[in-house]
N, CA, C and O atoms as a GROMACS GRO file, in nm:
protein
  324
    1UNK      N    1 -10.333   9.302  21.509
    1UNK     CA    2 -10.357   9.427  21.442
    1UNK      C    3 -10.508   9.442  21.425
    1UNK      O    4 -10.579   9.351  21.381
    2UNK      N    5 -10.557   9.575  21.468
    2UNK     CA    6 -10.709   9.608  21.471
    2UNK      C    7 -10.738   9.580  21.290
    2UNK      O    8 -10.650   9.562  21.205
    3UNK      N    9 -10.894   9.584  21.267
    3UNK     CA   10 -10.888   9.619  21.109
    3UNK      C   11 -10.900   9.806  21.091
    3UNK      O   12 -10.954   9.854  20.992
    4UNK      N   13 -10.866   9.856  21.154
    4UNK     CA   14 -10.860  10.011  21.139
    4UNK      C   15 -10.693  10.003  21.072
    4UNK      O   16 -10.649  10.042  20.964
    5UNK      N   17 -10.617   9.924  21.203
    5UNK     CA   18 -10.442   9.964  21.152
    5UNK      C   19 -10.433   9.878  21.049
    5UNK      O   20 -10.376   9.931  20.954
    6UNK      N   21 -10.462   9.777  21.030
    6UNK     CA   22 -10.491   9.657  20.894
    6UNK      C   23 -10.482   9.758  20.796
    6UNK      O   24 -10.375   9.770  20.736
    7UNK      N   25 -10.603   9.852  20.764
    7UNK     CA   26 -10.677   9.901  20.648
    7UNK      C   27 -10.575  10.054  20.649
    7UNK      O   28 -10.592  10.142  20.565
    8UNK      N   29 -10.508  10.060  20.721
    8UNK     CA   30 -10.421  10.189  20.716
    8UNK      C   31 -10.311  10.080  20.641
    8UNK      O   32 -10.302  10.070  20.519
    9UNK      N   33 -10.254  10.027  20.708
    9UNK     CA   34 -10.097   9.951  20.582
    9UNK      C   35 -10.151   9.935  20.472
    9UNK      O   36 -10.103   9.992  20.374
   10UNK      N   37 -10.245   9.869  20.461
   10UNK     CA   38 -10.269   9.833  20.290
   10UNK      C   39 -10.256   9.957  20.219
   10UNK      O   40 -10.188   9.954  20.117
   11UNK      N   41 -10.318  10.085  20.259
   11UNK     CA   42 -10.362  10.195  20.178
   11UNK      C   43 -10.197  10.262  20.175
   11UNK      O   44 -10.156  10.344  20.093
   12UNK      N   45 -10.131  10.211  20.269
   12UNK     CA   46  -9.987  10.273  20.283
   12UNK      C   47  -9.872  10.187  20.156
   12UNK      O   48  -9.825  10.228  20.050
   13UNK      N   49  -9.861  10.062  20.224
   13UNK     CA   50  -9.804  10.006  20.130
   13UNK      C   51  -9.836   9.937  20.007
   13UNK      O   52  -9.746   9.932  19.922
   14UNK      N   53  -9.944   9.885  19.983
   14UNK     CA   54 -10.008   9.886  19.866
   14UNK      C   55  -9.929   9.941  19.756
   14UNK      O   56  -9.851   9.888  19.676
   15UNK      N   57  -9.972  10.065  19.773
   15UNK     CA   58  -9.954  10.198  19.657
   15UNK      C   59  -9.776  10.192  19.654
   15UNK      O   60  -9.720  10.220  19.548
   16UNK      N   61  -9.706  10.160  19.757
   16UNK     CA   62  -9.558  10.151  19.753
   16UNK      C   63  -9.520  10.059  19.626
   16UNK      O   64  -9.461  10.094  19.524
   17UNK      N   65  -9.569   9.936  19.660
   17UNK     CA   66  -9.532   9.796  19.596
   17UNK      C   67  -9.602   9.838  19.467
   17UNK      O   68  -9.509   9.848  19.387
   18UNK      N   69  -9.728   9.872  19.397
   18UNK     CA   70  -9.756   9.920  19.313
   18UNK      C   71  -9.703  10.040  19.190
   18UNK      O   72  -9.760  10.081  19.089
   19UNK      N   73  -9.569  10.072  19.252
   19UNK     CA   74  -9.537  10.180  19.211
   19UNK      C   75  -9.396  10.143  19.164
   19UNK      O   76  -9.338  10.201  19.072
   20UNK      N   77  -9.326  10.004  19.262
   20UNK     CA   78  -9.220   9.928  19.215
   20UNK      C   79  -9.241   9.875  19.125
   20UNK      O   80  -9.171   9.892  19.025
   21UNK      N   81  -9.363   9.774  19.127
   21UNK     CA   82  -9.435   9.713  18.986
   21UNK      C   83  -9.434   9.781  18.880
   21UNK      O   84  -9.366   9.728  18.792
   22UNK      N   85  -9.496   9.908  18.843
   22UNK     CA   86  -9.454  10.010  18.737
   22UNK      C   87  -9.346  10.078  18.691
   22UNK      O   88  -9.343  10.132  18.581
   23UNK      N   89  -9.223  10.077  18.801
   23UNK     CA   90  -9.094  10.130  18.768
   23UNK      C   91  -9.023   9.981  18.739
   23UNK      O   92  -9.008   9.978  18.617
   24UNK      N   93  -8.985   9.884  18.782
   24UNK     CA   94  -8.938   9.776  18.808
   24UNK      C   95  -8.991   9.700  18.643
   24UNK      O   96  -8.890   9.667  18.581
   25UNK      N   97  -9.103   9.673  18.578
   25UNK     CA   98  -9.127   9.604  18.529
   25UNK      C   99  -9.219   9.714  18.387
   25UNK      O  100  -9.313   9.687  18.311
   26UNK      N  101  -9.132   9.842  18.406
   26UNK     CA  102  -9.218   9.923  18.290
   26UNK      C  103  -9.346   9.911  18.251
   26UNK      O  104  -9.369   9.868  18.138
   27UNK      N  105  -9.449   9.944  18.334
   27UNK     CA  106  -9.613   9.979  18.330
   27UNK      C  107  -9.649  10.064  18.364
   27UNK      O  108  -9.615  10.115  18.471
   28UNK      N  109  -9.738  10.115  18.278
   28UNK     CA  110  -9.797  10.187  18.369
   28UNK      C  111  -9.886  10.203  18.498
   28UNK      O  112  -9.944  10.096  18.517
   29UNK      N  113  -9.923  10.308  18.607
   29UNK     CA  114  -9.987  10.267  18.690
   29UNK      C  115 -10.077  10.176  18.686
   29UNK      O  116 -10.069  10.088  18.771
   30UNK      N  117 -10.185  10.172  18.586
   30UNK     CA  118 -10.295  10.127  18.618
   30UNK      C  119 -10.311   9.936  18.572
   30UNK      O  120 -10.382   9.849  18.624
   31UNK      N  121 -10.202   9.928  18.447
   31UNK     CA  122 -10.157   9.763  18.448
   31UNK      C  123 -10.091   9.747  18.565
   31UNK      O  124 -10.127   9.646  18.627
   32UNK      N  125  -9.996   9.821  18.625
   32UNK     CA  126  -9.935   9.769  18.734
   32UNK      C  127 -10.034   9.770  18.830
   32UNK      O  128 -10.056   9.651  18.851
   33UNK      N  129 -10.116   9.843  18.907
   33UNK     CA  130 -10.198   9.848  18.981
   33UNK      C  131 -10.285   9.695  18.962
   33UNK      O  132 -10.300   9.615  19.054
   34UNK      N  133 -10.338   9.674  18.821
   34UNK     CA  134 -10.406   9.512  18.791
   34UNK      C  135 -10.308   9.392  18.826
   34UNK      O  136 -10.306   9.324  18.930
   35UNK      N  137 -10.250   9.384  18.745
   35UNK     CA  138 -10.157   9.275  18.794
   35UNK      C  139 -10.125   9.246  18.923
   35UNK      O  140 -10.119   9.131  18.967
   36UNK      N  141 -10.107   9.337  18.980
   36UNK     CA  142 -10.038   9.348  19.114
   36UNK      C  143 -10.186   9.304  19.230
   36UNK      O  144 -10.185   9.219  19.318
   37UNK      N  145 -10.302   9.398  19.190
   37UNK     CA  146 -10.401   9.336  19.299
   37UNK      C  147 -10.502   9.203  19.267
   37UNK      O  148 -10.583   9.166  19.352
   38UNK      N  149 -10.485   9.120  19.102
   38UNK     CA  150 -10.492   8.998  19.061
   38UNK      C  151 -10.396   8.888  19.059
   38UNK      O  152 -10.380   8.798  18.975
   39UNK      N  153 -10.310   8.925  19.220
   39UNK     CA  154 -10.219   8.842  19.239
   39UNK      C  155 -10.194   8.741  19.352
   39UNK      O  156 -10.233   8.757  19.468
   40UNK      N  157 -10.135   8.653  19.313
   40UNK     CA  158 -10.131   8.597  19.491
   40UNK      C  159 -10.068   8.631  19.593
   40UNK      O  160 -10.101   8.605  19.708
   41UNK      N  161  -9.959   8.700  19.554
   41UNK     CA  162  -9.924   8.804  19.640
   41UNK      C  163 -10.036   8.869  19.752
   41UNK      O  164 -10.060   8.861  19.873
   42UNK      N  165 -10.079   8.927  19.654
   42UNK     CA  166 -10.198   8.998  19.720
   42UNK      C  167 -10.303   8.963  19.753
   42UNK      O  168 -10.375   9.052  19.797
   43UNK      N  169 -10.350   8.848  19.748
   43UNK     CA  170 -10.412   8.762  19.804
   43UNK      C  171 -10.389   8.719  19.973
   43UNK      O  172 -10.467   8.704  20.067
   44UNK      N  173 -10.246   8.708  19.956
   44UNK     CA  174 -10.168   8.687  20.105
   44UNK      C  175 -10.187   8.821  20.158
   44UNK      O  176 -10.234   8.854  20.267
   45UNK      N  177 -10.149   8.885  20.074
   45UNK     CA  178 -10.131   9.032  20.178
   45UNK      C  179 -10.260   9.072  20.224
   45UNK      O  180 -10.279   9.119  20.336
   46UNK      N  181 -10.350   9.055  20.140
   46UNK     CA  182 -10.529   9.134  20.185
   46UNK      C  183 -10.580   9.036  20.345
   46UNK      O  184 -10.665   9.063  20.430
   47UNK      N  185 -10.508   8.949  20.336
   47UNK     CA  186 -10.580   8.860  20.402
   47UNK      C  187 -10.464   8.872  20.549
   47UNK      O  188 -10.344   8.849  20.532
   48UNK      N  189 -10.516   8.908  20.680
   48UNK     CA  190 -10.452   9.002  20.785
   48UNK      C  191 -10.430   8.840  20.806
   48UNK      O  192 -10.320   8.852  20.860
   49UNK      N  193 -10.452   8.693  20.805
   49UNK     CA  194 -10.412   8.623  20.903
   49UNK      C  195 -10.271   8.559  20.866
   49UNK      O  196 -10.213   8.471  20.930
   50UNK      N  197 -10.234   8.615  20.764
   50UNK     CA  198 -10.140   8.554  20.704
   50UNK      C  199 -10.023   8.591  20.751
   50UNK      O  200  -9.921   8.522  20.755
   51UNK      N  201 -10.040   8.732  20.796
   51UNK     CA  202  -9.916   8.840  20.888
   51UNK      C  203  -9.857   8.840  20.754
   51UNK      O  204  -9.749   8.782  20.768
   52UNK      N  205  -9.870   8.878  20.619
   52UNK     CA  206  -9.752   8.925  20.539
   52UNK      C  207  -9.789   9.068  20.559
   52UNK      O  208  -9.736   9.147  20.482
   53UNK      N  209  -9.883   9.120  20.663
   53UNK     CA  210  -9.805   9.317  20.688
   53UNK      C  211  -9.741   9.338  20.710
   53UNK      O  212  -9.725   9.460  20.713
   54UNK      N  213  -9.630   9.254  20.752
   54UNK     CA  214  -9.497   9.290  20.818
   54UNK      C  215  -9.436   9.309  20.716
   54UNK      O  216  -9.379   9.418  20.721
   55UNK      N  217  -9.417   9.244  20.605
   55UNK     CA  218  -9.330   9.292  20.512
   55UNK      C  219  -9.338   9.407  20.443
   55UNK      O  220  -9.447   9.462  20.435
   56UNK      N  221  -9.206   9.473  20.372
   56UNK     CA  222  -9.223   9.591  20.332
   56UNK      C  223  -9.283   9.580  20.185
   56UNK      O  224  -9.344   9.481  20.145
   57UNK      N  225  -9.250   9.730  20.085
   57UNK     CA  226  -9.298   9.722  19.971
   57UNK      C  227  -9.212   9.637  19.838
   57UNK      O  228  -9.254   9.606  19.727
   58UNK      N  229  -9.065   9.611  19.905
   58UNK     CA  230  -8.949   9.592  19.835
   58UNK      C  231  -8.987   9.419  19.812
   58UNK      O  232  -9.015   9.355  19.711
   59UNK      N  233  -8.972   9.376  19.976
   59UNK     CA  234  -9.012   9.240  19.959
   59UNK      C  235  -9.157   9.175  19.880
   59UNK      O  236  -9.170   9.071  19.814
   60UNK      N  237  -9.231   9.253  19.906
   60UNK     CA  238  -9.341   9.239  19.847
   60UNK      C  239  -9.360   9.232  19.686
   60UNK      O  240  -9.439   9.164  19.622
   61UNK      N  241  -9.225   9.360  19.622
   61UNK     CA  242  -9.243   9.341  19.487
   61UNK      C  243  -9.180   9.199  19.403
   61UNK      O  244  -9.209   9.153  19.293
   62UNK      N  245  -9.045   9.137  19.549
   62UNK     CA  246  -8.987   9.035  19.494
   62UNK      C  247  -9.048   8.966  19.500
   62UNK      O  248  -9.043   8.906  19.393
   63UNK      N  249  -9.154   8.896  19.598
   63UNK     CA  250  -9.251   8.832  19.572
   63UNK      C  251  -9.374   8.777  19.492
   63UNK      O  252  -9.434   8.670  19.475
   64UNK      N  253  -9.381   8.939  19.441
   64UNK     CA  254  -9.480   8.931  19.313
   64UNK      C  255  -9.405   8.904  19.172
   64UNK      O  256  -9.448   8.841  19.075
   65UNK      N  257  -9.247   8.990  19.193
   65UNK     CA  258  -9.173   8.918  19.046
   65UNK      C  259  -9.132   8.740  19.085
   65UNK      O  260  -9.057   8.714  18.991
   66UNK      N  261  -9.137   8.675  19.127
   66UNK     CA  262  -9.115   8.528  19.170
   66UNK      C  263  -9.239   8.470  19.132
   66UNK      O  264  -9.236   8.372  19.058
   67UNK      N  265  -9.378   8.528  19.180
   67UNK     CA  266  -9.492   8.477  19.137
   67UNK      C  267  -9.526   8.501  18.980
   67UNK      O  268  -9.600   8.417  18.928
   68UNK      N  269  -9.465   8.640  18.875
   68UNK     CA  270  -9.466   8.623  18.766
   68UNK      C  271  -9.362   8.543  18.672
   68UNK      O  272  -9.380   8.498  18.559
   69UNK      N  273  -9.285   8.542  18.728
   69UNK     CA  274  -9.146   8.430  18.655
   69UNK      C  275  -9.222   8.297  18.659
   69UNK      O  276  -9.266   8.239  18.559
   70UNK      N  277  -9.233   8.257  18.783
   70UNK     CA  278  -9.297   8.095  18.810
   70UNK      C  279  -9.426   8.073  18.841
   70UNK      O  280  -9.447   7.953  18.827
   71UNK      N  281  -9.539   8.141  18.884
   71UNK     CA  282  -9.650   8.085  18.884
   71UNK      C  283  -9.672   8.107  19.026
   71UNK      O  284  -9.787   8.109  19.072
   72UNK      N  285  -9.590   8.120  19.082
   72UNK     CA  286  -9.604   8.083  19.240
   72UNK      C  287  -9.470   8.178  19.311
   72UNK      O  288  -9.364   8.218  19.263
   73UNK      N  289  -9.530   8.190  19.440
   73UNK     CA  290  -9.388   8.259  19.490
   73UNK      C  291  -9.344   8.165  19.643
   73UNK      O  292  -9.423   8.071  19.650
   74UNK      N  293  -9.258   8.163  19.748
   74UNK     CA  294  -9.204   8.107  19.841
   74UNK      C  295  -9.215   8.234  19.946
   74UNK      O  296  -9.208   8.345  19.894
   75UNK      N  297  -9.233   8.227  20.098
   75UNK     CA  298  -9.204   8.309  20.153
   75UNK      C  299  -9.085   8.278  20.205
   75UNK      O  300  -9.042   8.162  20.210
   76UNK      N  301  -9.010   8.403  20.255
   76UNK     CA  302  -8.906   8.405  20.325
   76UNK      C  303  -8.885   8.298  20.431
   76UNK      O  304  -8.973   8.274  20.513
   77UNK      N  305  -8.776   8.239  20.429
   77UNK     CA  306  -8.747   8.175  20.520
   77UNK      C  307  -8.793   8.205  20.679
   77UNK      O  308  -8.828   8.118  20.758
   78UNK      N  309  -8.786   8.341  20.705
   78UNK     CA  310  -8.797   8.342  20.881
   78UNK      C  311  -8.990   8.390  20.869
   78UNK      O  312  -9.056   8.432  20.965
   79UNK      N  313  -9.037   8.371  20.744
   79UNK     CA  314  -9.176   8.353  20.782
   79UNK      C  315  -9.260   8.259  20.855
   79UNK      O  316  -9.235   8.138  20.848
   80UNK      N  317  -9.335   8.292  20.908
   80UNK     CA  318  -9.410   8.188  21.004
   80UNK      C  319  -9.510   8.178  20.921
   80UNK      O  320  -9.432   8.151  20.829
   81UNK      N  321  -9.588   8.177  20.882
   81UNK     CA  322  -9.697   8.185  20.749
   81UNK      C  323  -9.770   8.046  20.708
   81UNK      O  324  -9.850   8.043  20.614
   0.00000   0.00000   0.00000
């Protein structure tokens, strides 16, 4: 993936998963928006070598609720990562 199509998903799904975070876990945008981009989640995701663009916004939010329950989250089994 170029960093042009890179920097197009983030701006796409980002704001998806950000928006689950606020419905999902009652915040508003802008705590959800913090939490969510002071995360390791998103740490993985910013970072293109990791290939978590493939995932959607859904998986992404279970990921980030797994990383707030425990500290840490697991990727999916059929991740290569």
């Amino acid at each position: 993936m170029n960093p042009d199509q890179f920097s197009a998903y983030l701006a796409v799904t980002v704001p998806m998963a950000v928006a689950l975070v606020a419905e999902k876990m009652n915040l508003d945008e802008i705590s959800a928006t913090e939490n969510f981009y002071c995360s390791k989640v998103y740490e993985a995701l910013s970072d293109e070598s990791t290939k978590a663009w493939h995932y959607g916004p859904m998986l992404l939010y279970s990921l980030f609720e797994e990383e707030i329950n425990t500290g840490d989250f697991t990727w999916p089994e059929e991740a290569c990562i």
